[in-house]
CHARMM internal coordinates of N, CA and C (Angstrom, degrees):
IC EDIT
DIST 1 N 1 CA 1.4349
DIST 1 CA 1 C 1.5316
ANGL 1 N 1 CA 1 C 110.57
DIST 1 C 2 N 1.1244
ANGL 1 CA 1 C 2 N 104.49
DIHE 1 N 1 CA 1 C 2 N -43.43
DIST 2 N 2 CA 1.8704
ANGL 1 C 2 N 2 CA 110.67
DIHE 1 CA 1 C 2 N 2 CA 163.37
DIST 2 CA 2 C 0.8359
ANGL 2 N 2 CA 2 C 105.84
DIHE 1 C 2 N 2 CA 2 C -48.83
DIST 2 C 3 N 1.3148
ANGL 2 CA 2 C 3 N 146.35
DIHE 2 N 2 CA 2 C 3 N -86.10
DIST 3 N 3 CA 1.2400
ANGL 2 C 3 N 3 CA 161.77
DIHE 2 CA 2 C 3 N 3 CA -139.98
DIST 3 CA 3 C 1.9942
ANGL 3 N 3 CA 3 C 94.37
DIHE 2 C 3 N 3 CA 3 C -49.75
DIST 3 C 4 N 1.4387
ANGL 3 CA 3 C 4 N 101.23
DIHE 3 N 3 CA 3 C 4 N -72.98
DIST 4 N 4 CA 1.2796
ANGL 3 C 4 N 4 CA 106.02
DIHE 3 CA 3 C 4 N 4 CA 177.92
DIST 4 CA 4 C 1.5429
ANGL 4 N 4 CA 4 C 116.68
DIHE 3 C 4 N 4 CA 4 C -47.62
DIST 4 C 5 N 0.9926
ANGL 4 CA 4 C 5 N 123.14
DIHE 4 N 4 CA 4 C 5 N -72.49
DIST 5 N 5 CA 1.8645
ANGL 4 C 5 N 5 CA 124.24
DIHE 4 CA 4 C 5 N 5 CA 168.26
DIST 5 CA 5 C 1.8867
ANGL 5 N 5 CA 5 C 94.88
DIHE 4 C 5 N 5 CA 5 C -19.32
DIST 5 C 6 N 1.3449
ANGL 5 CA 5 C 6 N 104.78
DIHE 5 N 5 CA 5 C 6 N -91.25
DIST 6 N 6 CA 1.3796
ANGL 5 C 6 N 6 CA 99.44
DIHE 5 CA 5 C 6 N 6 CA -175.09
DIST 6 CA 6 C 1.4343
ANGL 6 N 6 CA 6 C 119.02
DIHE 5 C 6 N 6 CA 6 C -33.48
DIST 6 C 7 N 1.2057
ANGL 6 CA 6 C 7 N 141.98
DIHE 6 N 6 CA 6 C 7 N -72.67
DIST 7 N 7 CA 1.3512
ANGL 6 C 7 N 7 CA 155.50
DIHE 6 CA 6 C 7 N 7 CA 164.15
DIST 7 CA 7 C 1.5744
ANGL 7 N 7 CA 7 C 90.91
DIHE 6 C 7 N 7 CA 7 C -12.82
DIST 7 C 8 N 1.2513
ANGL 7 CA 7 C 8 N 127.89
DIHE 7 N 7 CA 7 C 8 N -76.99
DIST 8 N 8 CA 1.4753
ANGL 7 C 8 N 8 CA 129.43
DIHE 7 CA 7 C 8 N 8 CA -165.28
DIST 8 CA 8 C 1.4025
ANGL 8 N 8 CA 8 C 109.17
DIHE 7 C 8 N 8 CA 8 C -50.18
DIST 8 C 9 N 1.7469
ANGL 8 CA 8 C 9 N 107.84
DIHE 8 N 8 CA 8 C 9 N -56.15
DIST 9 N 9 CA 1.3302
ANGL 8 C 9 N 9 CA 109.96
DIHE 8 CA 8 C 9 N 9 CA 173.38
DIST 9 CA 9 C 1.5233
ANGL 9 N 9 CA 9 C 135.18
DIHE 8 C 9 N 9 CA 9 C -31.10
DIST 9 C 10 N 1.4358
ANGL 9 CA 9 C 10 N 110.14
DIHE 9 N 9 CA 9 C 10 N -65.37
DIST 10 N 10 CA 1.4943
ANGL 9 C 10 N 10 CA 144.87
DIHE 9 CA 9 C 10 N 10 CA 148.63
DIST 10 CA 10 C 1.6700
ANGL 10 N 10 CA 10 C 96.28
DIHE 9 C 10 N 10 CA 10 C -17.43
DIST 10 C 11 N 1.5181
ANGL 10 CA 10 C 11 N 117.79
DIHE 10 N 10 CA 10 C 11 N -74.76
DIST 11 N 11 CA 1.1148
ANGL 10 C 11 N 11 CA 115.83
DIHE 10 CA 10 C 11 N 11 CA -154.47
DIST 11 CA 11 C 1.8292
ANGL 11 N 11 CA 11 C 112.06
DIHE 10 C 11 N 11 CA 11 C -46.72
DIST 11 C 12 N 1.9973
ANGL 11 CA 11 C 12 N 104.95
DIHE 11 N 11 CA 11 C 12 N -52.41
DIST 12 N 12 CA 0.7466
ANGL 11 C 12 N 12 CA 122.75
DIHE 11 CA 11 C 12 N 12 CA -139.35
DIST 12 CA 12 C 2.1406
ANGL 12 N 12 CA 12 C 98.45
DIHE 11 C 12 N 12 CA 12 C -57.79
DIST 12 C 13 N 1.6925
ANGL 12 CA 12 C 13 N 116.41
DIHE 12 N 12 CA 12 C 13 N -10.52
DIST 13 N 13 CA 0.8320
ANGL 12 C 13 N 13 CA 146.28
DIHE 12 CA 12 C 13 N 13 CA -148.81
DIST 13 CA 13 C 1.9995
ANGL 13 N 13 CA 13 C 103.72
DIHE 12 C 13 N 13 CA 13 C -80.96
DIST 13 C 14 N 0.7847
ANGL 13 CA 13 C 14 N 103.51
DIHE 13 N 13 CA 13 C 14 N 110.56
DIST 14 N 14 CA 2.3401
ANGL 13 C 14 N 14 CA 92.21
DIHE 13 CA 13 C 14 N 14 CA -161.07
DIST 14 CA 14 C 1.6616
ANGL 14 N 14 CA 14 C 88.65
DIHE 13 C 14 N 14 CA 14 C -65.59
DIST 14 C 15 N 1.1778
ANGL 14 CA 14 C 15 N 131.35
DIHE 14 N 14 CA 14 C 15 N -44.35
DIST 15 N 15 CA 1.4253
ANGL 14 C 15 N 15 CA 153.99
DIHE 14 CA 14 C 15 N 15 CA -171.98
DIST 15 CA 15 C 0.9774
ANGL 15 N 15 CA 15 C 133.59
DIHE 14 C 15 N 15 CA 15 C -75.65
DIST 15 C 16 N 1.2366
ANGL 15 CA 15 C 16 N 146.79
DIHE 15 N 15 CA 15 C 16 N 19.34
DIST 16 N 16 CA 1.8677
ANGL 15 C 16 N 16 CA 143.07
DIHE 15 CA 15 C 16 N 16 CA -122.92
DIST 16 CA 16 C 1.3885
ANGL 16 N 16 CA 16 C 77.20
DIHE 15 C 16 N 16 CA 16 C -78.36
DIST 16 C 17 N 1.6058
ANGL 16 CA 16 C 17 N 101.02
DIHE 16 N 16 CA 16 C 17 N 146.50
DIST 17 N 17 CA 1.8369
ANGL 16 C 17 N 17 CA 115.40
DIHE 16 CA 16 C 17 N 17 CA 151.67
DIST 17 CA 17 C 1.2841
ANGL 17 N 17 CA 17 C 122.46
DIHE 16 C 17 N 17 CA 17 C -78.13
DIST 17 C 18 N 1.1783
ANGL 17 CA 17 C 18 N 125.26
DIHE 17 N 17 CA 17 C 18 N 177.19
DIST 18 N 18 CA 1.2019
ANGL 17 C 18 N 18 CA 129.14
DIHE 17 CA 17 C 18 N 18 CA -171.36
DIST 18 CA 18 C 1.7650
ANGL 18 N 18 CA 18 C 99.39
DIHE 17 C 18 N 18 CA 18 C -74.28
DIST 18 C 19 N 1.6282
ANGL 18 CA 18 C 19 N 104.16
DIHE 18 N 18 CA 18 C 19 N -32.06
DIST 19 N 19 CA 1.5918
ANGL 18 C 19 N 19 CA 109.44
DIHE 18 CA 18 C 19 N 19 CA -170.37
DIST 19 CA 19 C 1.4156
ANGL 19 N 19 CA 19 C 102.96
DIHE 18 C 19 N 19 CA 19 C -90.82
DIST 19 C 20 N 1.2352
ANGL 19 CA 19 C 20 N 119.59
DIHE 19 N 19 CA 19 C 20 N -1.76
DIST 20 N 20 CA 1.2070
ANGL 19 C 20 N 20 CA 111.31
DIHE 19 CA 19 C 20 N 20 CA 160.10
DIST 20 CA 20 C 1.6915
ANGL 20 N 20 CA 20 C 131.27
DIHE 19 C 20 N 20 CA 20 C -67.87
DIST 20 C 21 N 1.7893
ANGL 20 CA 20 C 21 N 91.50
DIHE 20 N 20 CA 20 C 21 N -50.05
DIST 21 N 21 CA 1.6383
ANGL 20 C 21 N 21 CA 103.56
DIHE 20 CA 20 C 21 N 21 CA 165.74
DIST 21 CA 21 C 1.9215
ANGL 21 N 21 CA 21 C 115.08
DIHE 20 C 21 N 21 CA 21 C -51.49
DIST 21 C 22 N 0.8874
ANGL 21 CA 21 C 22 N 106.03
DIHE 21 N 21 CA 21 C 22 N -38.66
DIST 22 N 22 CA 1.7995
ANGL 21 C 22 N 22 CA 118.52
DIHE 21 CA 21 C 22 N 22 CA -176.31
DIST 22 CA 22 C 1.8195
ANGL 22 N 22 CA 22 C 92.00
DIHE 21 C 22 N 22 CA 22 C -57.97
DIST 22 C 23 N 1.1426
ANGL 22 CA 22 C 23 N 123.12
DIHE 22 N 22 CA 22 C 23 N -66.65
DIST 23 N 23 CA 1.0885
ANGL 22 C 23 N 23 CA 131.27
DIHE 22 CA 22 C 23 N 23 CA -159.93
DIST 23 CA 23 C 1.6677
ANGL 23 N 23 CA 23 C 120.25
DIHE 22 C 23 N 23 CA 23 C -58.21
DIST 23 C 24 N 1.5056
ANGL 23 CA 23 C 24 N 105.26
DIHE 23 N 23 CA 23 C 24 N -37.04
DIST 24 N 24 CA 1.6406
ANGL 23 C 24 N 24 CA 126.28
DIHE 23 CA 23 C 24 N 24 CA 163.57
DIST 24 CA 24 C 1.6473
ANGL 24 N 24 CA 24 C 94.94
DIHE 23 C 24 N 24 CA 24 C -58.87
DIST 24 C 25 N 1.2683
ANGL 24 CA 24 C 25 N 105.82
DIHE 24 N 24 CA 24 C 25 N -85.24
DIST 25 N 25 CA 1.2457
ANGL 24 C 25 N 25 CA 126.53
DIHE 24 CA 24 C 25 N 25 CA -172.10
DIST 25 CA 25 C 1.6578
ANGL 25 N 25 CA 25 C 113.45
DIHE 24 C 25 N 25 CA 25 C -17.24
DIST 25 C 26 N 1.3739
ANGL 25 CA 25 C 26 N 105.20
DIHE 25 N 25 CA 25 C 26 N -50.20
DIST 26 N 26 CA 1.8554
ANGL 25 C 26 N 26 CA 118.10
DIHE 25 CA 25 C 26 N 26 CA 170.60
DIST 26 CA 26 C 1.5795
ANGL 26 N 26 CA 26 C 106.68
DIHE 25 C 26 N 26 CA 26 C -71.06
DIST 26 C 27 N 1.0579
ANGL 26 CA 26 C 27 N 127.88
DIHE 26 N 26 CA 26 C 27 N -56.09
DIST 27 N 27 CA 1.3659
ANGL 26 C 27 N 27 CA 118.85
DIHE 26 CA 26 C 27 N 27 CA -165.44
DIST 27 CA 27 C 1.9240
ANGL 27 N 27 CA 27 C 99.21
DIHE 26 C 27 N 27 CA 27 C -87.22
DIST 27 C 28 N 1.2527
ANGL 27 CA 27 C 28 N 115.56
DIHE 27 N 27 CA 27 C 28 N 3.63
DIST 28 N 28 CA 1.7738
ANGL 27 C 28 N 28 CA 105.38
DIHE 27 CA 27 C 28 N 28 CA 135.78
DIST 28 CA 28 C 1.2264
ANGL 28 N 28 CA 28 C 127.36
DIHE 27 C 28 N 28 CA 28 C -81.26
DIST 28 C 29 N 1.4038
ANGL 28 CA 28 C 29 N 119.78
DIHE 28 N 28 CA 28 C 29 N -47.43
DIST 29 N 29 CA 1.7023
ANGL 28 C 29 N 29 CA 97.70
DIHE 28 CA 28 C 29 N 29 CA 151.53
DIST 29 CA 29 C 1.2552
ANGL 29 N 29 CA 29 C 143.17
DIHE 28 C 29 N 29 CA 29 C -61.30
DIST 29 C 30 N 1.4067
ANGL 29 CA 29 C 30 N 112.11
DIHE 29 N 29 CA 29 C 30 N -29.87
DIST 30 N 30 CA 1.5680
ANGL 29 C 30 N 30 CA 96.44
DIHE 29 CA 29 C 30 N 30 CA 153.63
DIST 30 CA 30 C 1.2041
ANGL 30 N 30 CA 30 C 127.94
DIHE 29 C 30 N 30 CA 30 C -60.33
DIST 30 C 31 N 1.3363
ANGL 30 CA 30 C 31 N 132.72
DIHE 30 N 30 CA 30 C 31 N -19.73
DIST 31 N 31 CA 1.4237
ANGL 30 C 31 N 31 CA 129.72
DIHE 30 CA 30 C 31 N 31 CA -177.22
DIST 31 CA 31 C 1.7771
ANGL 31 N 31 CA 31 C 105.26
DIHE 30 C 31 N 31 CA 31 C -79.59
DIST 31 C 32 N 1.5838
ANGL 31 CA 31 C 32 N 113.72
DIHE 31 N 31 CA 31 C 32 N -48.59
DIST 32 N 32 CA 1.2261
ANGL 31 C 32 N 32 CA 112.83
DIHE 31 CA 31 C 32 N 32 CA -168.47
DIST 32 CA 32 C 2.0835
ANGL 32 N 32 CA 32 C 96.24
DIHE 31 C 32 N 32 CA 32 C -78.82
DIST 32 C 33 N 1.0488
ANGL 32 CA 32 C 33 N 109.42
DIHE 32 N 32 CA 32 C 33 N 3.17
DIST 33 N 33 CA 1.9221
ANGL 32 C 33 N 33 CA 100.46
DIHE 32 CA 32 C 33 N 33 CA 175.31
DIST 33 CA 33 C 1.3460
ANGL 33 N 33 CA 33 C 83.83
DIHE 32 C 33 N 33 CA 33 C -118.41
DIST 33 C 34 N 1.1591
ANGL 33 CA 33 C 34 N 149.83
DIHE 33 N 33 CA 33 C 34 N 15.09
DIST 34 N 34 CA 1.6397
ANGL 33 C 34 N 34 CA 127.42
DIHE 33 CA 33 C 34 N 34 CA 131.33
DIST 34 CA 34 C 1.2026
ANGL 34 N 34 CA 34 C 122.29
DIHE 33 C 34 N 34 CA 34 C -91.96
DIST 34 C 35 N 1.1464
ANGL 34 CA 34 C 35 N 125.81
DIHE 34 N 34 CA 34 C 35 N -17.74
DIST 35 N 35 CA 1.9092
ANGL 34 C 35 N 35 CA 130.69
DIHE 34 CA 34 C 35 N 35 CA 162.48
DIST 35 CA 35 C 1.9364
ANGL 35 N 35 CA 35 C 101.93
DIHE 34 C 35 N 35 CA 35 C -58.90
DIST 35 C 36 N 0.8447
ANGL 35 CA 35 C 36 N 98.45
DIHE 35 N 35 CA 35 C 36 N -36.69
DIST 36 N 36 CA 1.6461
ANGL 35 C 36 N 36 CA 105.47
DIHE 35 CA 35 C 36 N 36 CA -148.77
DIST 36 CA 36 C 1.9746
ANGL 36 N 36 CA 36 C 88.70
DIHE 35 C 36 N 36 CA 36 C -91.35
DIST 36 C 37 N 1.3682
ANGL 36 CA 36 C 37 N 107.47
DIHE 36 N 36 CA 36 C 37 N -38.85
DIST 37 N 37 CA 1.6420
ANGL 36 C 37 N 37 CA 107.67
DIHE 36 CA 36 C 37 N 37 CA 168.24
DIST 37 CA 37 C 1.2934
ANGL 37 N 37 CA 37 C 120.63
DIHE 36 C 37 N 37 CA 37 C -69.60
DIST 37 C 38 N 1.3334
ANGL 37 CA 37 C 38 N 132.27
DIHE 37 N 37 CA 37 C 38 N -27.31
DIST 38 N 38 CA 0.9857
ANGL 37 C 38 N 38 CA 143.18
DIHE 37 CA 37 C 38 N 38 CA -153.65
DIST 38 CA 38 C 1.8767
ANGL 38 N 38 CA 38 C 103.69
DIHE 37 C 38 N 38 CA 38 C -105.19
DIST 38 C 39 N 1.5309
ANGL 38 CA 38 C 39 N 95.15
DIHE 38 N 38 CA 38 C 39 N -39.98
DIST 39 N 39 CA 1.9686
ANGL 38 C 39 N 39 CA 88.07
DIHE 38 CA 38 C 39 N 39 CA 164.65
DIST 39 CA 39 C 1.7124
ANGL 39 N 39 CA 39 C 113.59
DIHE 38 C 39 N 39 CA 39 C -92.00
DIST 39 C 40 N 1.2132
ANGL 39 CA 39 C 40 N 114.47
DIHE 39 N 39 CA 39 C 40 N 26.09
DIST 40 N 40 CA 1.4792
ANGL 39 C 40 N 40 CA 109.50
DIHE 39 CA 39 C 40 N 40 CA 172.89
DIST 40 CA 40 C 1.5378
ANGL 40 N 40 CA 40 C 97.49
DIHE 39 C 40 N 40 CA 40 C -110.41
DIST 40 C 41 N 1.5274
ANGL 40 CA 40 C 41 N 134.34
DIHE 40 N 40 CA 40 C 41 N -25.36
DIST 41 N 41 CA 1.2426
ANGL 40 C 41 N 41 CA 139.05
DIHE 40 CA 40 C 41 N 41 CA 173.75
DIST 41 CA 41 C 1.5324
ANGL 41 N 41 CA 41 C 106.10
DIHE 40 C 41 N 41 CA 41 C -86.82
DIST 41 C 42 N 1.2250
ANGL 41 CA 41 C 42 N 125.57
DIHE 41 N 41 CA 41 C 42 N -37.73
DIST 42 N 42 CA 2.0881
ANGL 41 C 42 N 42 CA 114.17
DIHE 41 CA 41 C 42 N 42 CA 141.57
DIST 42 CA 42 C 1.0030
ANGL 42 N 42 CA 42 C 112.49
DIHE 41 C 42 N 42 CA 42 C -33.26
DIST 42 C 43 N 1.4912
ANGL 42 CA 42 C 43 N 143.11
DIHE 42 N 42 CA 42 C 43 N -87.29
DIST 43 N 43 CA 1.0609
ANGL 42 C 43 N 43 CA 159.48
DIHE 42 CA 42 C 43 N 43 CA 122.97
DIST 43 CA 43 C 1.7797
ANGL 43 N 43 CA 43 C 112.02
DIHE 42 C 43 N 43 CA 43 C 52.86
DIST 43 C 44 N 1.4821
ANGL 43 CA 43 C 44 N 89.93
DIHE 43 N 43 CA 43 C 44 N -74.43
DIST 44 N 44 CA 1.4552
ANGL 43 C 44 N 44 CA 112.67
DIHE 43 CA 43 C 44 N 44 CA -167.78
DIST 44 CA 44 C 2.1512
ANGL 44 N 44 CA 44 C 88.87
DIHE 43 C 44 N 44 CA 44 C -73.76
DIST 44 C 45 N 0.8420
ANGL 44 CA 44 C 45 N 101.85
DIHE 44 N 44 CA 44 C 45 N -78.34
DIST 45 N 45 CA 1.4257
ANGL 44 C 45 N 45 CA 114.18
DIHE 44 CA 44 C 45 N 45 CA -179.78
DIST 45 CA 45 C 2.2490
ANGL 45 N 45 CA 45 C 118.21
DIHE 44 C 45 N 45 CA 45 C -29.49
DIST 45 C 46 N 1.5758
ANGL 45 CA 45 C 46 N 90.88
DIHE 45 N 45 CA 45 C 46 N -42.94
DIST 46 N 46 CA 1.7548
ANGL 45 C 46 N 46 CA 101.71
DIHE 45 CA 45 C 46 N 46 CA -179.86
DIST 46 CA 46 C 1.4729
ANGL 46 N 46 CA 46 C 102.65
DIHE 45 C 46 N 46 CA 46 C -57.87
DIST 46 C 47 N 1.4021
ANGL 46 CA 46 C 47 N 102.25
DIHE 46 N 46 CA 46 C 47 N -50.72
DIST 47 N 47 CA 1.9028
ANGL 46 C 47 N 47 CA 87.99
DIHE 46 CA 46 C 47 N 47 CA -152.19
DIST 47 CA 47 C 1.4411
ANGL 47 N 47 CA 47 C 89.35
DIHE 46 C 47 N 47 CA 47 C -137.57
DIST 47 C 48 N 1.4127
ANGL 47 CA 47 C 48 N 119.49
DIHE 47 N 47 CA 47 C 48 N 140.92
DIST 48 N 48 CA 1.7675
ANGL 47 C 48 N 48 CA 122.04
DIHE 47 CA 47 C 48 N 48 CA 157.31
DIST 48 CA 48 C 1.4956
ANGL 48 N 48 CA 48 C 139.69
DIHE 47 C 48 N 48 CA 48 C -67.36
DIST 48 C 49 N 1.1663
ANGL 48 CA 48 C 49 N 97.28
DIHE 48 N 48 CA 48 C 49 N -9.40
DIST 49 N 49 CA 1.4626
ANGL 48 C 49 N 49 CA 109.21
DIHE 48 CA 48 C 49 N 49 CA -179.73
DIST 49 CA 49 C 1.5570
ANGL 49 N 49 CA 49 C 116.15
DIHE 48 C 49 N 49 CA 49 C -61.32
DIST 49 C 50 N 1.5006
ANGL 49 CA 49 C 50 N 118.09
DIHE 49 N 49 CA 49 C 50 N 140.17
DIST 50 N 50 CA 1.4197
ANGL 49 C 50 N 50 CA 114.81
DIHE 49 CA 49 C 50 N 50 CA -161.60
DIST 50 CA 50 C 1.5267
ANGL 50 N 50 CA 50 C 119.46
DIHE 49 C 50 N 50 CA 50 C -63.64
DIST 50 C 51 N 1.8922
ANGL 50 CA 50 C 51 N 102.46
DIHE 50 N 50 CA 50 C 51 N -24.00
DIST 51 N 51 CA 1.5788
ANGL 50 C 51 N 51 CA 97.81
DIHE 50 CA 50 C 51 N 51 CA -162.94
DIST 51 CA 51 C 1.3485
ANGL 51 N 51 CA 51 C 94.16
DIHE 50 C 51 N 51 CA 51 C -88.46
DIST 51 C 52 N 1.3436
ANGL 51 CA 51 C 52 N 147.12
DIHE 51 N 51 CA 51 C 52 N 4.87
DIST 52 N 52 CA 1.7941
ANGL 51 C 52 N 52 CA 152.43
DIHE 51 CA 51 C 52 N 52 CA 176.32
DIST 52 CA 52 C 1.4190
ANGL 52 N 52 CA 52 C 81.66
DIHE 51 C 52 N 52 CA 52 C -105.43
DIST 52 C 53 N 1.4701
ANGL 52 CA 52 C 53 N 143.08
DIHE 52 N 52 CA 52 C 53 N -61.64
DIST 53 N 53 CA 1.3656
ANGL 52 C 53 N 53 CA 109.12
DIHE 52 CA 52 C 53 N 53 CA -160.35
DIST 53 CA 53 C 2.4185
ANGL 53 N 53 CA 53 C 114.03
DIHE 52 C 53 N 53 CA 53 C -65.43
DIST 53 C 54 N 1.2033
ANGL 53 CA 53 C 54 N 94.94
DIHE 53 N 53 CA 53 C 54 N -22.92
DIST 54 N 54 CA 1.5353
ANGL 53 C 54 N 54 CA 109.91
DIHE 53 CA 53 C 54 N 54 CA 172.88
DIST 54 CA 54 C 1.4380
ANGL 54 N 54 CA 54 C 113.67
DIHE 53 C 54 N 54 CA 54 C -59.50
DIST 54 C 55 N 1.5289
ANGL 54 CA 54 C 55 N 99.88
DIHE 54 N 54 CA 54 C 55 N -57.66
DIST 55 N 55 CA 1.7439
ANGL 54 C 55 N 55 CA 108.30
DIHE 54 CA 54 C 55 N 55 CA 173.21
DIST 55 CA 55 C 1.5140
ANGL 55 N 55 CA 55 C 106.53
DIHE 54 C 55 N 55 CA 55 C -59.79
DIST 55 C 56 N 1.1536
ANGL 55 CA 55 C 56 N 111.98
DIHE 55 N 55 CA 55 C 56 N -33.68
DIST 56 N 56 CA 1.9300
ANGL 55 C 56 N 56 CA 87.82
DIHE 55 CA 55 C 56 N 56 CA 176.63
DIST 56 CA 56 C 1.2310
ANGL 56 N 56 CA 56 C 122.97
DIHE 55 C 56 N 56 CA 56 C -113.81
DIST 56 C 57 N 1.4453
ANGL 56 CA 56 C 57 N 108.41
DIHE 56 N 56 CA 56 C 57 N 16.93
DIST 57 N 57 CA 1.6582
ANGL 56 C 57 N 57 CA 111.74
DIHE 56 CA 56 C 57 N 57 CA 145.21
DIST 57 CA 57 C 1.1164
ANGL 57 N 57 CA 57 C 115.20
DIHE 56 C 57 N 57 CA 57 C -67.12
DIST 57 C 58 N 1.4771
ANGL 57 CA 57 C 58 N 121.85
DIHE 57 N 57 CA 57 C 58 N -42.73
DIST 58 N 58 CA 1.5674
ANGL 57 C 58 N 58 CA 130.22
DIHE 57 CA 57 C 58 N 58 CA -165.20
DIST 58 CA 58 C 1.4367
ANGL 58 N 58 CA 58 C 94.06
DIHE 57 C 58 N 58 CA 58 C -74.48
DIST 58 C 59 N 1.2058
ANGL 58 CA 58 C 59 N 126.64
DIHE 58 N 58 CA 58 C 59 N -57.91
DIST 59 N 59 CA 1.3693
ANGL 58 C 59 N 59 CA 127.08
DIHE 58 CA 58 C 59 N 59 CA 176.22
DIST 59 CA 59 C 1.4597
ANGL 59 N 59 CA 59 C 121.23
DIHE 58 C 59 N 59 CA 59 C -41.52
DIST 59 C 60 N 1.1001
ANGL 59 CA 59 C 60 N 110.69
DIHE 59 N 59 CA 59 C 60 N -37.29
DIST 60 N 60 CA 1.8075
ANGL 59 C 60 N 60 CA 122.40
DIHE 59 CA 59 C 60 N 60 CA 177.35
DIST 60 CA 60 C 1.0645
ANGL 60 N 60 CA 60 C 113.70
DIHE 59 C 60 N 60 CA 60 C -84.04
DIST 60 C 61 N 1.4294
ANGL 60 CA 60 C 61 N 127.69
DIHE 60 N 60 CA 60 C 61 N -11.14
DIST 61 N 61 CA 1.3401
ANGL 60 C 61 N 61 CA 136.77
DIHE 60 CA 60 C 61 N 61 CA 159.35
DIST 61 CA 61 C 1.3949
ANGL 61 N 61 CA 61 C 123.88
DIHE 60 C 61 N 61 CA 61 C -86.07
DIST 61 C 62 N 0.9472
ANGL 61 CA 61 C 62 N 125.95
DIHE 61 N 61 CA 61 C 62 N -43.33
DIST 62 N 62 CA 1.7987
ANGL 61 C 62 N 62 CA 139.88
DIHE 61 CA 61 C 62 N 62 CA 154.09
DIST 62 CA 62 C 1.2541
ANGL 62 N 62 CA 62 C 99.80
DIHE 61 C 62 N 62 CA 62 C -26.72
DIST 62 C 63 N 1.4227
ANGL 62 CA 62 C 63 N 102.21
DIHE 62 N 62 CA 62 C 63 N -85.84
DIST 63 N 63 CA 1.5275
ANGL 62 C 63 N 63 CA 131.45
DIHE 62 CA 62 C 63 N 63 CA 179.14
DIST 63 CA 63 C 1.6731
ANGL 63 N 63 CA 63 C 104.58
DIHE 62 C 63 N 63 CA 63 C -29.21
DIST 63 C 64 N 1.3273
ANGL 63 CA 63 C 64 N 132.73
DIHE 63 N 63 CA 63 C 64 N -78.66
DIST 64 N 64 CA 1.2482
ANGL 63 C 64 N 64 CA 140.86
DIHE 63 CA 63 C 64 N 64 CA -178.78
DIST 64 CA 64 C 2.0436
ANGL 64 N 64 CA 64 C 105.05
DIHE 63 C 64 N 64 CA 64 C -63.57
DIST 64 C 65 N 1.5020
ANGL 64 CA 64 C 65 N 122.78
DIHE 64 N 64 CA 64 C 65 N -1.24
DIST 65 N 65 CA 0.9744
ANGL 64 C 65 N 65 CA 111.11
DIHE 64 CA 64 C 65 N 65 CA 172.61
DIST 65 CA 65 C 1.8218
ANGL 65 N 65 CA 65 C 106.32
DIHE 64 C 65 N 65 CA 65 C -96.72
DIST 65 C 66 N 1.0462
ANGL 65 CA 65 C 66 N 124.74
DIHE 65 N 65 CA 65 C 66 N -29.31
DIST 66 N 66 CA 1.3097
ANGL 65 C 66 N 66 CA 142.36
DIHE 65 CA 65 C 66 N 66 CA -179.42
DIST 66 CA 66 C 1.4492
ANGL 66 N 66 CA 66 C 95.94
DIHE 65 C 66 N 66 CA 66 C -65.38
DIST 66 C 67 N 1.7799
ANGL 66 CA 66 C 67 N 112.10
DIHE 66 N 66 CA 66 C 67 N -68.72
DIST 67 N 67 CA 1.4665
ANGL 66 C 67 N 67 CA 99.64
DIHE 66 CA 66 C 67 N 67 CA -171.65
DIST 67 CA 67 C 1.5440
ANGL 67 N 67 CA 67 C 125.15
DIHE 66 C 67 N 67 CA 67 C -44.42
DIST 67 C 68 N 1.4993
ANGL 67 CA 67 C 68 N 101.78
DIHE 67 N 67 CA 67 C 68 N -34.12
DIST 68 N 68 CA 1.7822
ANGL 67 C 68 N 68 CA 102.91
DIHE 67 CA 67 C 68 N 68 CA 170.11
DIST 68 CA 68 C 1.4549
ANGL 68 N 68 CA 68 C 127.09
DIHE 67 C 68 N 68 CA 68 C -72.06
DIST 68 C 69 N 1.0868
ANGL 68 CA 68 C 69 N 109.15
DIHE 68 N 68 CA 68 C 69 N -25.70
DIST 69 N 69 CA 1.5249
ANGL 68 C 69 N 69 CA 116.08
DIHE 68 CA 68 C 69 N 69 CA 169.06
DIST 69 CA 69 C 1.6119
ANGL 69 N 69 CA 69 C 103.21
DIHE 68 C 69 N 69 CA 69 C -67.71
DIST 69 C 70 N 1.4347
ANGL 69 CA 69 C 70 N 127.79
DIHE 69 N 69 CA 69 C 70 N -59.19
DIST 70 N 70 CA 1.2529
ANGL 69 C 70 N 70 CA 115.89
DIHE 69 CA 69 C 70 N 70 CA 156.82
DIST 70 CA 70 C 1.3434
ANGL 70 N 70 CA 70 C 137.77
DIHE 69 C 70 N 70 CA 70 C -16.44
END
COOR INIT
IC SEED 1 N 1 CA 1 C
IC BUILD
């Protein structure tokens, strides 16, 4: 929902800055490293088995590594 607000915002702009693009650009990775965090804690939660609980640690780590790069 961020992502979009901003995006619109941005648009409404005749000029975007260069720090404008930076600023979209981050809060798309935060959006796509909360998709990607958020199905590794599915993940963990769907099934008990060790190699799904592994895959969505790794996944929740991706995910939460992106959001910081964001």
């Amino acid at each position: 929902m961020e992502l979009i607000g901003t995006a619109n915002l941005f648009s409404l702009n005749e000029r975007p800055t260069p720090g404008d693009k930076q600023v979209v650009s981050g809060i798309v990775l935060q959006t796509i490293g909360q998709i990607i965090h958020t199905t590794g804690i599915f993940q963990q939660l769907g099934e008990p088995s060790d190699e799904v609980m592994l895959q969505g640690q790794k996944n929740e780590i991706a995910g939460t590594s992106l959001k910081t790069a964001g």
